[in-house]
C-alpha positions as CSV (number, residue, x, y, z in Angstrom):
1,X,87.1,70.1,107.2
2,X,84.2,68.0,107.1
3,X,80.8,68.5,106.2
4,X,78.9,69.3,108.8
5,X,82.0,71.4,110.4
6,X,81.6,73.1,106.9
7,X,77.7,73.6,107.2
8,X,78.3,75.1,110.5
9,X,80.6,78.0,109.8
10,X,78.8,78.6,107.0
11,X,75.7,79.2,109.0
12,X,77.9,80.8,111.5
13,X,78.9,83.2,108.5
14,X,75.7,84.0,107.8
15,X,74.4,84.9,111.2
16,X,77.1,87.1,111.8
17,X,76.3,88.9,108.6
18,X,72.7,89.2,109.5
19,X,74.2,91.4,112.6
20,X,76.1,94.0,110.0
21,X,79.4,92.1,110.2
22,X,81.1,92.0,107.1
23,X,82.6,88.6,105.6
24,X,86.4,89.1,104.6
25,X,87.4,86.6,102.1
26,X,90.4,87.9,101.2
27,X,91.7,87.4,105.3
28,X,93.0,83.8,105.4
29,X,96.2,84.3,107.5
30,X,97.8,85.4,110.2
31,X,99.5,88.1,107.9
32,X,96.7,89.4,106.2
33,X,94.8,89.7,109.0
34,X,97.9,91.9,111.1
35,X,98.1,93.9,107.4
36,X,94.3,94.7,107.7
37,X,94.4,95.6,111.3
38,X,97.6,98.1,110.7
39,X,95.9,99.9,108.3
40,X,92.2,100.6,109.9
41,X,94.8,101.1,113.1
42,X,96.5,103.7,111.2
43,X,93.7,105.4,109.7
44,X,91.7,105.2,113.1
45,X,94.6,107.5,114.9
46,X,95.7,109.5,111.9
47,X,99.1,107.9,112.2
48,X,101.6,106.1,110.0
49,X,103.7,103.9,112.0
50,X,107.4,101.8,111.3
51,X,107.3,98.2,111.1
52,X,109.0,97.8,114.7
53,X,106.6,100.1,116.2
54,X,103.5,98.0,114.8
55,X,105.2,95.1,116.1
56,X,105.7,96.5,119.2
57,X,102.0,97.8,119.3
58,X,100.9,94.4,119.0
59,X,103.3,93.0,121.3
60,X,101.7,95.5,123.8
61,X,98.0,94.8,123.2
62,X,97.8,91.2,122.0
63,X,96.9,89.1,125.4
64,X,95.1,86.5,126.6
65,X,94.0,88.7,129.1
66,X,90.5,88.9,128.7
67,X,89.8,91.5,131.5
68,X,93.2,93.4,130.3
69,X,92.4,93.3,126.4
70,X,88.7,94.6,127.4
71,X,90.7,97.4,129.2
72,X,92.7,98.1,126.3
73,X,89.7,98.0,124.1
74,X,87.8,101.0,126.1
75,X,90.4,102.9,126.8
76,X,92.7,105.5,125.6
77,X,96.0,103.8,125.2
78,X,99.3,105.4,125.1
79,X,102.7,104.4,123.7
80,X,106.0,105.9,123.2
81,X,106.9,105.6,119.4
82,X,110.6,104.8,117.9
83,X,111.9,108.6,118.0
84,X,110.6,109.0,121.5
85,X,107.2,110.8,121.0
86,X,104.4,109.9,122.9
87,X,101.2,108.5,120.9
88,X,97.7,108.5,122.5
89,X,95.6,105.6,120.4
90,X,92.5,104.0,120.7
91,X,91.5,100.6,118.9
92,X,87.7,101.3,118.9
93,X,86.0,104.1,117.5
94,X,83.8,104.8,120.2
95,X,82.0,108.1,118.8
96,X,80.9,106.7,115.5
């Protein structure tokens, strides 16, 4: 990365945290990033899911869509888990 491409996502950093957003160090991956969003997912909906049903959860909702993932975003979602049960899940917390 070069300087000034440095410079500018620090100051991009920084202007983001201005606005409340919090700075994740420890997300530098693809992984990581999946790992944190299963478990504010999971804690979000009071649910505990398998590994193939978060997989297929993000199959579902990752798109480059952007009218669809806004969609997905407001909504209430649903999705029928491994052992058949229907799940009702939202990715935003639109109360708090």
């Amino acid at each position: 990365m070069s300087t000034a491409e440095s410079q500018l996502e620090e100051l991009f950093i920084a202007k983001l945290q201005e606005l409340k957003y919090q700075y994740r160090s420890d997300i530098r991956d693809r992984a990581a990033l999946e790992a944190n969003f299963r478990e504010k997912f999971e804690a979000l909906n009071r649910v505990r899911l398998t590994d193939s049903e978060f997989e297929r959860l993000l199959e579902g909702i990752v798109t480059a869509d952007v009218f669809s993932a806004a969609r997905t975003l407001r909504e209430i979602n649903s999705y029928t888990r491994d052992d058949g049960t229907p799940l009702n899940y939202t990715l935003v917390n639109i109360k708090d």
